[in-house]
C-alpha positions, 0 to 999 in steps of 0.5 A: 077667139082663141078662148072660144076655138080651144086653139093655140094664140101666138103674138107676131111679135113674140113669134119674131122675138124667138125667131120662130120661121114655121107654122104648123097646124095640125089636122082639123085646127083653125087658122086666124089672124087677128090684127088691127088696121094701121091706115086701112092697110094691114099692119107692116109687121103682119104682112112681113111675118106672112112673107117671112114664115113658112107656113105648114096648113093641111087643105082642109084648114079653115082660115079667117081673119079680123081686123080691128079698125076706128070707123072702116078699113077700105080694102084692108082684107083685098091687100090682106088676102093677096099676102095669103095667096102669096104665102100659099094661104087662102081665106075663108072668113073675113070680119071687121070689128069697130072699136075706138078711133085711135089715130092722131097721126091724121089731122082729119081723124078726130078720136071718139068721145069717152060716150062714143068710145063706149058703144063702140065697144059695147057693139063689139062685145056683142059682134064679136059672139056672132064671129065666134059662132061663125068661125068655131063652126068654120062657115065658109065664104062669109065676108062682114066688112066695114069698107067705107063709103070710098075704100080705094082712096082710103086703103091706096092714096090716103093709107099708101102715103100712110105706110110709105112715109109715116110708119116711123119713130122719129115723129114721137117726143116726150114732155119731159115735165109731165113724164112721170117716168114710169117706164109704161111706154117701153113695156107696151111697145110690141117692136122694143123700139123704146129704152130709158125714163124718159123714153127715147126711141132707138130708131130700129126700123121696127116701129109700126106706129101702132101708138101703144107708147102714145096711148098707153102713157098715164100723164099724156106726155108722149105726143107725135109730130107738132099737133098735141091730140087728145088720148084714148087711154088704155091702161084705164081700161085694164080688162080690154087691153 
């Protein structure tokens, strides 16, 4: 999006990393958020740089957003949108891309197969050409959501258990045999919540269960609680990281 807008593209983590606490955007630039959803819920670390950054936005400015999700993202943009309102932001266009199912966390989640994997990302690639129309012309008023066929149960029972008791690092573990100690996992973590070969997790409280160290690992010797689940490796697809 940012490659199609011309426009700046900070990394929220990056941003806390520098202890950046003011956006500003200039007159006529765009403002997008672009995130992933983490139990059809906003990622916890989103909504609390929302909450922690002022934010500097000529009326005019025109806001969007897009969530990435497995197969729906319930009412993802309701909870999303009441962040903004509450930071003094608004929304102009919301979207939600499908991509590959990436939850182990949920024994009723099942990730796709390499074939589904891959129409859902030829999908997106062509979805994602009509959202940048959309918003380098800055269309108002366009909401194109997956929500899901009960997207309350999903976004506050099921995705509130979620975030309130899971979003945490102590339920991850190593096989230490199948560890090739390659330090990967402490690379992609976007939180620096990992340290050492073989990975121990420092416990911080910054962990997002974004599943990056997880699904990220070449030897698939990371797991996450007791269920050993399969794995959409990521560093083999080097161009769609």
């Amino acid at each position: 999006m940012a490659e199609v807008t011309g426009e700046e593209l900070l990394f929220i983590p990056d941003v806390i990393r520098k202890g950046i606490v003011k956006v500003t955007i200039s007159e006529g630039e765009r403002l997008g958020f672009c995130f992933p959803t983490h139990g059809w819920q906003p990622p916890r670390i989103v909504r609390e740089f929302i909450q922690h950054t002022a934010f500097s936005v000529p009326p005019s400015t025109y806001i969007y957003a897009l969530t990435t999700c497995g197969d729906n993202m319930g009412e993802l943009m309701t909870i999303f949108g009441k962040e903004l309102k509450n930071a003094g932001l608004w929304l102009d266009a919301s979207f939600a891309v499908v991509m590959p199912e990436s939850n182990v966390c949920f024994s009723f989640l099942h990730l796709d197969t390499p074939e589904k994997a891959e129409q859902k990302i030829a999908a997106a690639d062509i979805q994602l050409e009509h959202i940048a129309d959309i918003v380098k012309n800055k269309k108002r008023g366009v909401s194109q959501l997956v929500k899901g066929a009960i997207p309350r149960t999903y976004s506050y029972v099921i995705g509130g258990y979620y975030n309130r008791h899971l979003i945490k690092d102590d339920k991850f573990w190593v096989d230490k045999e199948a560890c090739i100690e390659c330090g990967l996992c402490a690379r992609v973590c976007p939180v620096d919540d990992i340290k050492g070969a073989p990975p121990e997790w420092i416990h911080n409280g910054r962990c997002t269960n974004c599943l990056a160290c997880y699904h990220h690992c070449p030897r698939h010797a990371i797991h996450w609680a007791k269920m050993k689940r399969g794995q959409y490796l990521f560093n083999k697809r080097e161009d769609r990281r």
